[in-house]
N, C-alpha and C positions, 0 to 999 in steps of 0.2 A: 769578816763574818763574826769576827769575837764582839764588837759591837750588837752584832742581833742578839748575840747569845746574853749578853748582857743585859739586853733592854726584853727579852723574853723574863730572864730570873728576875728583875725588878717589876715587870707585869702581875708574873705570879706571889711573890710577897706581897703586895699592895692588894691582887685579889683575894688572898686568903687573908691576909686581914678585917678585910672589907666584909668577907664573906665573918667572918665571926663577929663585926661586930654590925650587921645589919639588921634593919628594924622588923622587915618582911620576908617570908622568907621566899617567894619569888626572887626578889636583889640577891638573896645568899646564893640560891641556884644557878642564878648566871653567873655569879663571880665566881664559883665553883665549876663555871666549865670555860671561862677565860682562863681558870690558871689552867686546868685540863690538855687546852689545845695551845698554851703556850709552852706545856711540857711536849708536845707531839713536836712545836719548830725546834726545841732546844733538842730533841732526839736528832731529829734531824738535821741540826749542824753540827751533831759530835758524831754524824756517822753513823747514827745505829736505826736506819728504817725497820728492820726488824721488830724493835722497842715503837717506833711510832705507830708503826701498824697496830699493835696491839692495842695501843693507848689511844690510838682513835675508834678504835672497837667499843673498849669498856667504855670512854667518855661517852660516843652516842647511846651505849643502851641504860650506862648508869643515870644520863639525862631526861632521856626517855620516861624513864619509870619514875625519876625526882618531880619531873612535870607532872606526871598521869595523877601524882601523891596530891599534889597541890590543887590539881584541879578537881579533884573528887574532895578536898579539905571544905570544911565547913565556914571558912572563912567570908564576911559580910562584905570584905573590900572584892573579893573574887568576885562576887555575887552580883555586883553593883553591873547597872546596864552601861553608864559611861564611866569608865574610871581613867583618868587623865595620865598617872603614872603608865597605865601600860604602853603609851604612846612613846614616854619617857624610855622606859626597859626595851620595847621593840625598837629606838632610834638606838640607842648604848650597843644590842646586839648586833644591829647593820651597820657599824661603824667597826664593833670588833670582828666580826663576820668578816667584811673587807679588807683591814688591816690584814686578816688572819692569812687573807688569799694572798694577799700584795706579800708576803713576809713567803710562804709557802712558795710560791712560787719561783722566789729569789733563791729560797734555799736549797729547791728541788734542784734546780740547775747545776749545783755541786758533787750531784751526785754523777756517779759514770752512766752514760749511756745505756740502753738495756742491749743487749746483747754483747755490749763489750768487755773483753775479759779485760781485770784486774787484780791480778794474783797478789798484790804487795805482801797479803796477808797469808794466804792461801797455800804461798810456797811453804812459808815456814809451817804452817799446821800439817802441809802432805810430810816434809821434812821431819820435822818432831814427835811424828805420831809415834813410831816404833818406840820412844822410849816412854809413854804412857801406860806402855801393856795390857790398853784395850784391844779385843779382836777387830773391832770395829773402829774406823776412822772419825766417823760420828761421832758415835759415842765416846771416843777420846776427846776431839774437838770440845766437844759439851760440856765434857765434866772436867777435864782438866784445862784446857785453856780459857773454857769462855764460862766459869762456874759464876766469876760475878755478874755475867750479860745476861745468864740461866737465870739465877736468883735474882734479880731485877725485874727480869718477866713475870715469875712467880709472887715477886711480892705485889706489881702492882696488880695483877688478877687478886689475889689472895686480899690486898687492901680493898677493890673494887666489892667484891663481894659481901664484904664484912657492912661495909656501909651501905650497901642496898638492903641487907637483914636488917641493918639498925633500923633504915628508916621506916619498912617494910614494919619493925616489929610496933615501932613507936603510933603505925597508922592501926595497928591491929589493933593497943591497948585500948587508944581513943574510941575506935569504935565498940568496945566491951563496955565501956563507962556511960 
């Protein structure tokens, strides 16, 4: 699996490169959600669906509205009745769309069954709670053991939202001008 995991983080460097240094910015918004959902397999082969879950959430609604942007944008190439690239951008995303499943699907299988317990972790949080000196086991779990799994959640919602305002605000200027 470290091999996925590898060829995930080298997907998303090369997108977000890509994505900064493209010409149009339909290309930038795919590459921006190829790294996206290659951050969801690498959550998901370190373990943490929780984090994936999330991050498939923001991805599709931050996509959402980066599309919605682009195609209310005033741009001549959008406009055009045949335009050849999109065929180009629609084949890139059914290739990574596919890959995406083929990868997901390998990595799901890692996970434990649903209803089957697996305490590996679980003992030691019911174990260790007493010495957090939360009343609550949750709320220990959360804030002492798992504060970086916590703050990881919260940044990438907190990053999520930051850059739907930006682009939100940058659609707003344009149209004042």
């Amino acid at each position: 699996m470290e091999i996925y995991l590898i060829l995930m983080l080298v997907l998303m460097i090369l997108g977000s490169i890509y994505s900064l240094h493209a010409k149009d910015l339909l290309s930038a918004v795919i590459s921006y959600g190829i790294v996206g959902f290659a951050l969801v397999i690498a959550f998901l082969l370190l373990q943490a669906p929780d984090l994936a879950i999330v991050q498939v959430v923001v991805e599709i609604i931050t996509l959402i509205i980066m599309i919605a942007v682009i195609k209310d944008s005033t741009s001549e190439e959008l406009k055009s009745k045949f335009n050849p690239k999109f065929y180009i951008y629609f084949a890139v995303v059914a290739i990574f769309a596919i890959l995406f499943f083929y990868i997901f699907d390998r990595v799901t299988g890692t996970l434990s069954q649903f209803g089957e317990h697996f305490t590996r972790m679980a003992t030691a949080y019911i174990e260790g709670s007493q010495e957090t000196g939360s009343a609550n086991l949750v709320t220990g779990v959360i804030f002492d053991f798992r504060a970086y799994d916590t703050l990881g959640e919260a940044t990438v919602l907190f990053t999520a939202v930051i850059g739907v305002l930006t682009i939100l605000r940058i659609k707003g200027k344009k149209k004042e001008k």
